[in-house]
C-alpha positions as CSV (number, residue, x, y, z in Angstrom):
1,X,-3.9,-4.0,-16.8
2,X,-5.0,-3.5,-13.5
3,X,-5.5,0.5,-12.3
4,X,-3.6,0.8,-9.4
5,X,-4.5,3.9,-7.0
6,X,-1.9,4.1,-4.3
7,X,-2.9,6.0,-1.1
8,X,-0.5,8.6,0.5
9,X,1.9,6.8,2.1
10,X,3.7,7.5,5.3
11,X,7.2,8.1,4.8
12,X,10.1,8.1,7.2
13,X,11.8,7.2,11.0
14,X,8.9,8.9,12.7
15,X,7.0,6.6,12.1
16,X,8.8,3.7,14.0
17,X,8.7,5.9,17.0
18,X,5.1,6.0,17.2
19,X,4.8,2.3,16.0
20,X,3.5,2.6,12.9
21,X,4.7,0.7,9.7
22,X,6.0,3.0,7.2
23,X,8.6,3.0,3.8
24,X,12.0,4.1,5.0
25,X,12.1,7.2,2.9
26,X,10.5,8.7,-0.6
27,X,12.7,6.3,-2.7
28,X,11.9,3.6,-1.0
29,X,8.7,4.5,-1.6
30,X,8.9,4.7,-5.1
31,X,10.8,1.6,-5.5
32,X,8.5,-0.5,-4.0
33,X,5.4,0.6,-6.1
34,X,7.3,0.7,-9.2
35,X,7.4,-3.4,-8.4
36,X,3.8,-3.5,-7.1
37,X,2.7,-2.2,-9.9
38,X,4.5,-4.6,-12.1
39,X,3.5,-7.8,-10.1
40,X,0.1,-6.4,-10.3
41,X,-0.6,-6.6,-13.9
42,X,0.8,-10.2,-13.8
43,X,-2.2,-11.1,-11.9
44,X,-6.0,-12.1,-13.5
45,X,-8.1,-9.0,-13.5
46,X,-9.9,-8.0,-10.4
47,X,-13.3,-7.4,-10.5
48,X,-12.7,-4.3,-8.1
49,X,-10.5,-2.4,-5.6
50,X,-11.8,-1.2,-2.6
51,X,-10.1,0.9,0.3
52,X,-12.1,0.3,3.9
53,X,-11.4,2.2,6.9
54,X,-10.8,0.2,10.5
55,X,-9.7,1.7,13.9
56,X,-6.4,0.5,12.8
57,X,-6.2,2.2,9.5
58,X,-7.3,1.9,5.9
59,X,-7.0,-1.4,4.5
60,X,-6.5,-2.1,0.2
61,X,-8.7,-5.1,-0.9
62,X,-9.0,-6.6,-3.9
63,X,-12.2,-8.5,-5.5
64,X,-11.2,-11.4,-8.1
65,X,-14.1,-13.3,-10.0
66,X,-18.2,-12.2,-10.1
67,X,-18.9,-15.3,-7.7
68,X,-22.1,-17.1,-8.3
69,X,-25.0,-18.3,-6.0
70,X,-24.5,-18.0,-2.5
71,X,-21.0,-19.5,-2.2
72,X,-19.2,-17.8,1.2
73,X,-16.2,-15.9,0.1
74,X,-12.5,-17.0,0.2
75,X,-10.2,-14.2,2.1
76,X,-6.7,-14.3,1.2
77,X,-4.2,-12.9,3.6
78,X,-0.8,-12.7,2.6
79,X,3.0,-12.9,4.8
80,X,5.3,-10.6,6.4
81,X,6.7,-7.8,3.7
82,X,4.2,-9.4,0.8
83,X,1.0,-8.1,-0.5
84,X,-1.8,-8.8,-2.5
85,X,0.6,-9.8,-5.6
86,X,2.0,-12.7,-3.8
87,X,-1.2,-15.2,-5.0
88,X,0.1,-14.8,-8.5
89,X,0.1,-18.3,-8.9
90,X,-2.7,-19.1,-6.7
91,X,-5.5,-17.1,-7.9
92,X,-6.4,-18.6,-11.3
93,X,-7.2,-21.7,-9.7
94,X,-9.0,-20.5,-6.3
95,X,-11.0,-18.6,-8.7
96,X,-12.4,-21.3,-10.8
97,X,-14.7,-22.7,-8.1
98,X,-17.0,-19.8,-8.7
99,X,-16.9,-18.5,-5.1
100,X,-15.6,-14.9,-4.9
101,X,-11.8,-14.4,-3.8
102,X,-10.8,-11.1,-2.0
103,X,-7.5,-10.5,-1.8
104,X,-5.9,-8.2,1.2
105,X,-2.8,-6.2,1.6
106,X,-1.9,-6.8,5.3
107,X,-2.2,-3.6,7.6
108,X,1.0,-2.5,8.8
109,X,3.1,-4.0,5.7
110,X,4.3,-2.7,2.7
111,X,1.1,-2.6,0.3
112,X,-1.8,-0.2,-0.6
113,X,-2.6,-0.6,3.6
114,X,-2.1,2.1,5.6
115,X,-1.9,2.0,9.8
116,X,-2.7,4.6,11.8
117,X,-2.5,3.1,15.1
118,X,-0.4,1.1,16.8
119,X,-1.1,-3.1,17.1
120,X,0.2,-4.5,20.0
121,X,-1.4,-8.4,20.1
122,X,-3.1,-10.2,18.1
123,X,-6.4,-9.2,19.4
124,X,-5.9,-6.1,17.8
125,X,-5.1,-7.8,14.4
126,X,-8.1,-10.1,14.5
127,X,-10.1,-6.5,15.1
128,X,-9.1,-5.3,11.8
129,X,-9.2,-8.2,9.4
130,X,-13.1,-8.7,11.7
131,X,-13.9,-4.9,10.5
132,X,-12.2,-4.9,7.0
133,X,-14.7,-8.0,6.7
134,X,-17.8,-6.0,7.9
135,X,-17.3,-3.0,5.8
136,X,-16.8,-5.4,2.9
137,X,-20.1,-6.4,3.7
138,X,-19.3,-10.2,4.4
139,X,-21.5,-11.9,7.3
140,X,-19.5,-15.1,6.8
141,X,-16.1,-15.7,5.1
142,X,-13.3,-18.8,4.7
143,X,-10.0,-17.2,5.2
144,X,-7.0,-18.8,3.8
145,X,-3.0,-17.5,5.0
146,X,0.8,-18.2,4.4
147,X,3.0,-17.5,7.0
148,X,2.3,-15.2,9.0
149,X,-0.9,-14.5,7.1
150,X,-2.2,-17.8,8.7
151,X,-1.1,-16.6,11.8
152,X,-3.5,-14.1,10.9
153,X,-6.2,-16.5,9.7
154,X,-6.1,-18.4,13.2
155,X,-5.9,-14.7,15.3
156,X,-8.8,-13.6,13.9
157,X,-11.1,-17.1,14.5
158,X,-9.7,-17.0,18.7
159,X,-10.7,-13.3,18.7
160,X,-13.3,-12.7,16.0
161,X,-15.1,-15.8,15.5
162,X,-18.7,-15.0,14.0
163,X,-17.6,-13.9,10.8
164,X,-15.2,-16.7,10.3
165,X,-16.7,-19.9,8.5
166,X,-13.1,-21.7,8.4
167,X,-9.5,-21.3,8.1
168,X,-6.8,-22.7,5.8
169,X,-3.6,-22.1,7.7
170,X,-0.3,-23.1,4.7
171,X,2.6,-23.8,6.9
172,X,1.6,-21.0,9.5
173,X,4.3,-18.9,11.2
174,X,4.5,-19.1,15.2
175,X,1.5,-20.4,15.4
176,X,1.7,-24.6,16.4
177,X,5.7,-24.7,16.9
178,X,8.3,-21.9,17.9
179,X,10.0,-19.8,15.0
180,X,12.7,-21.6,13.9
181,X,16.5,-19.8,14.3
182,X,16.7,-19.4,10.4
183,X,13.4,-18.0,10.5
184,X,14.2,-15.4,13.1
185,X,17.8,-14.7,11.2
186,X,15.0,-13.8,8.5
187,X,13.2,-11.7,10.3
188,X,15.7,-9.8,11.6
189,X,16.9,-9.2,7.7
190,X,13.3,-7.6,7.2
191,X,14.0,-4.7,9.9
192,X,18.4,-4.5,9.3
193,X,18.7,-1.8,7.2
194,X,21.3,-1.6,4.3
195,X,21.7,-5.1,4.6
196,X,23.6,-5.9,1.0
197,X,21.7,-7.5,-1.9
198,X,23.4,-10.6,-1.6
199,X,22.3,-11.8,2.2
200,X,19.2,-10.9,1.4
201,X,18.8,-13.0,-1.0
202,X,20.4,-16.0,0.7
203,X,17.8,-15.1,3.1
204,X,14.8,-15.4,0.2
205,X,16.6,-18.4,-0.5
206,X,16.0,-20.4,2.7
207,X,12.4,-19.3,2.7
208,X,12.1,-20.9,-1.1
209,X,13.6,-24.2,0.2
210,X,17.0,-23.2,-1.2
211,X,16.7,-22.1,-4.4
212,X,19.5,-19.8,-5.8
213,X,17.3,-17.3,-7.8
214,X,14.3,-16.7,-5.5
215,X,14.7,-12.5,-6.0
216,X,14.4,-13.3,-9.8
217,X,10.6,-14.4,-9.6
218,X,8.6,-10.9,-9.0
219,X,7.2,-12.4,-6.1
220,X,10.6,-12.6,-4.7
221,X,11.5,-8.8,-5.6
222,X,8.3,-8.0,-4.1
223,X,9.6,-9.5,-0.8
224,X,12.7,-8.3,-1.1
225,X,11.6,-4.8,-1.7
226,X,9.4,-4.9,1.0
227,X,12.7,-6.1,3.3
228,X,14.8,-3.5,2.2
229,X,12.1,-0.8,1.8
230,X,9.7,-1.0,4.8
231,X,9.7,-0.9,8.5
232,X,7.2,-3.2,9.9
233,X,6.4,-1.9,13.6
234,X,4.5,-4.0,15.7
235,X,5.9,-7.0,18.1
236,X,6.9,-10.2,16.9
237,X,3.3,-12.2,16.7
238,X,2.7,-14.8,19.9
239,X,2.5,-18.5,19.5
240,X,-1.1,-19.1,21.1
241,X,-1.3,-21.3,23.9
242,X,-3.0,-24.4,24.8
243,X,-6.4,-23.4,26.0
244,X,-6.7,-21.3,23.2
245,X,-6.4,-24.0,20.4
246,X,-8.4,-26.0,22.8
247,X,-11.3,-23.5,22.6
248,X,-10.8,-23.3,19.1
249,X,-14.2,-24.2,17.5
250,X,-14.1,-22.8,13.4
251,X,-12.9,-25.8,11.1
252,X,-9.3,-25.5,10.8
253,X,-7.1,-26.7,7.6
254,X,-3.4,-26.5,8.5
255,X,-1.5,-27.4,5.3
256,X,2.2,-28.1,6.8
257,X,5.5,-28.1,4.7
258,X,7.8,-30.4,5.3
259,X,10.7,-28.6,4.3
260,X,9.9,-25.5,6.0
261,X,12.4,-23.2,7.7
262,X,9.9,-21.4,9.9
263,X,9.2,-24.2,12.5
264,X,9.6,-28.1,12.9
265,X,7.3,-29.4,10.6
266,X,6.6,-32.7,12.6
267,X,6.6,-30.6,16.0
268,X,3.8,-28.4,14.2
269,X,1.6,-30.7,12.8
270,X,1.4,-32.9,16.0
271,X,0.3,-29.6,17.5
272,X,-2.4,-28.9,15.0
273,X,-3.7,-32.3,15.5
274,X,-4.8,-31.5,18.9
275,X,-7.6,-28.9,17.4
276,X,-11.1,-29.5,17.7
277,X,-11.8,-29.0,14.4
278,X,-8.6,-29.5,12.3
279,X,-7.8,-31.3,9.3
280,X,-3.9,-31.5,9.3
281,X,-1.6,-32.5,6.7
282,X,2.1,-32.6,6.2
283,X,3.3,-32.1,2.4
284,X,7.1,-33.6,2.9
285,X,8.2,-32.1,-0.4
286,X,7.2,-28.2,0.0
287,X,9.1,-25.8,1.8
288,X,7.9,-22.6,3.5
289,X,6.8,-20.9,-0.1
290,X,4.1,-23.5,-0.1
291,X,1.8,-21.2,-2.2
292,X,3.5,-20.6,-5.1
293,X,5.0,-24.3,-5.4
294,X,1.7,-26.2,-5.1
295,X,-1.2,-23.5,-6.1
296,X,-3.4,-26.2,-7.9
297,X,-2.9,-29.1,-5.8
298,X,-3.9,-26.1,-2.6
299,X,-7.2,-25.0,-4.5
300,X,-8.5,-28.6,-5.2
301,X,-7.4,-29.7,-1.5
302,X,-9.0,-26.5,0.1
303,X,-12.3,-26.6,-2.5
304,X,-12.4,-30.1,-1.6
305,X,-12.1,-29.2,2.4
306,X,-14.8,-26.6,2.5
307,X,-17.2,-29.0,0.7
308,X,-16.5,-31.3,2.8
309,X,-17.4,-28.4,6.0
C-alpha cells in the first residue's frame, strides 16, 4: 500500500477568481482523496514519490519500476479531472520493458499538484511539464498522454523541445481536429456545479464509448469526483495551427480511436498524417478511454515505436 502524502490543498471560490484550480470546499476535499487514496493502492508499487517545485506550482510525481541501463524514461501525463491513478491498467505493462515510468498528476487538476499561478496558453504548460522534467533530473524523456494529457505531450515538444525524445499522443483532445459538441457538453459538466449524479454519469458514459457503468470502475469515480469536486481554471486548450505541426520535428505517435467523442476520428488522423515525424494510426474499435481498453496492445505498440526511433 502505497504512502500517500497529500500537500495542503487550496480550498474554495477564491480561488477561481485569481485563476487557480482549487477543490470547491473542505468536503470536496476530503471526498476526492478518500477515492485517490483508494485508486492508489490498486496500482503496482511505486518506487518513489516526489513533489518538485515549478514557476507554476508544485507538481506530485510518481516513480514506477528501478529501470535498467540507460533506457530514456517514459512520462505519463494524464486527462482533464484525472490523476496519476488513471494508468491502473496501463502501468503493469509499460513497466515490463525495464525503462523507468514516471507518472504525473497534471498542475492545475485535482491530484497531489498544486498551482500557484495562473496558465494562460500552452506555452505556459509546456514550461512546467519542461521544469517538473529538469528537477526530476531527466535530460531526455518519451512522454506519452490521453486526452488532453496528449495535448499536453504535443505543447510541451512546440515549446519545450530539448528534453523531449518523442511523444505518444492516444486519441489527443483539440489537438489535430476541433472538440467535438459532446465533448464540449462534457466539459462544461466538469465546471457545472451540483450537476446530479445521473448526467454525470451519462456524461462518463459517452467518454467510455457508451457504457452504462463507467462511475463503477474507480477510474470512473476518480473522474467523477474530480467533476463534481474541482474547479479547473485555466482556458480551454488551443488546437495548434498549421505551421506549428509543420515545424514539429520530435517523433510523434498519435494513436486515434475510432469511436471517439472528442473529435472526428478520420478528420484527426488525416491531420496527424501531415507531421514531419508521425506515425499515425486509427484503432476503429476504441473509444475516447483508449488507455484503459487497450493497455497491452498500447505498451507493445509504443515499446515497439520507440525501438523503432
Amino acid at each position: 500500500m502505497a504512502d500517500i502524502s497529500f500537500p495542503e490543498p487550496h480550498i474554495g471560490p477564491e480561488w477561481a477568481r485569481r485563476r487557480i484550480g482549487a477543490f470547491r470546499d473542505a468536503e470536496a476535499f476530503e471526498r476526492f482523496a478518500a477515492v485517490y487514496r483508494e485508486a492508489m493502492d490498486t496500482l503496482p508499487e511505486p518506487a518513489e514519490q516526489r513533489t518538485v517545485d515549478t514557476a507554476f506550482g508544485t507538481v506530485r510525481v510518481y516513480r514506477f519500476g528501478t529501470g535498467r541501463g540507460e533506457a530514456v524514461p517514459l512520462v505519463l501525463m494524464p486527462g482533464r479531472q484525472s490523476c496519476t491513478p488513471l494508468w491502473r491498467t496501463n502501468l503493469p505493462a509499460l513497466m515490463r520493458s525495464g525503462r523507468p515510468v514516471y507518472a504525473v498528476d497534471g498542475l492545475g487538476e485535482p491530484g497531489c499538484s498544486v498551482q500557484s499561478a495562473p496558465m494562460t496558453s500552452g506555452a505556459d504548460q509546456a514550461a512546467w511539464i519542461d521544469e517538473t522534467l529538469g528537477q526530476l533530473g531527466l535530460s531526455r524523456a518519451h512522454v506519452l498522454g490521453v486526452s488532453i494529457g496528449g495535448w499536453l505531450a504535443v505543447q510541451v515538444a512546440l515549446h519545450r523541445p530539448e528534453r523531449i525524445a518523442s511523444v505518444i499522443a492516444l486519441d489527443p483532445a483539440s489537438t489535430f481536429a476541433p472538440l467535438s459538441w459532446k465533448m464540449i457538453v462534457v466539459s462544461l459538466g466538469s465546471v457545472i456545479p451540483g450537476m446530479p449524479k445521473g448526467l454525470r454519469d451519462q456524461l462518463l458514459g459517452w467518454i467510455s464509448g457508451g457504457i452504462d457503468n463507467a462511475a463503477d470502475h474507480i477510474e470512473g469515480r476518480l473522474i467523477a469526483s474530480g467533476m463534481r469536486d474541482f474547479k479547473v481554471s485555466f482556458p480551454p486548450p488551443a488546437r495548434p495551427g498549421d505551421d506549428e505541426l509543420a515545424a514539429l520535428r520530435v517523433p510523434v505517435l498519435a494513436l486515434i480511436a475510432g469511436k471517439s467523442i472528442a473529435h472526428d476520428p478520420q478528420k484527426a488522423a488525416a491531420r496527424a498524417r501531415t507531421l514531419r515525424a508521425g506515425t499515425v494510426e486509427v484503432w476503429p474499435e476504441a473509444s475516447h478511454a483508449i488507455s484503459g481498453e487497450y493497455p497491452e496492445r498500447i505498451a507493445e505498440r509504443v515499446e515497439a515505436f520507440l525501438r523503432e526511433g
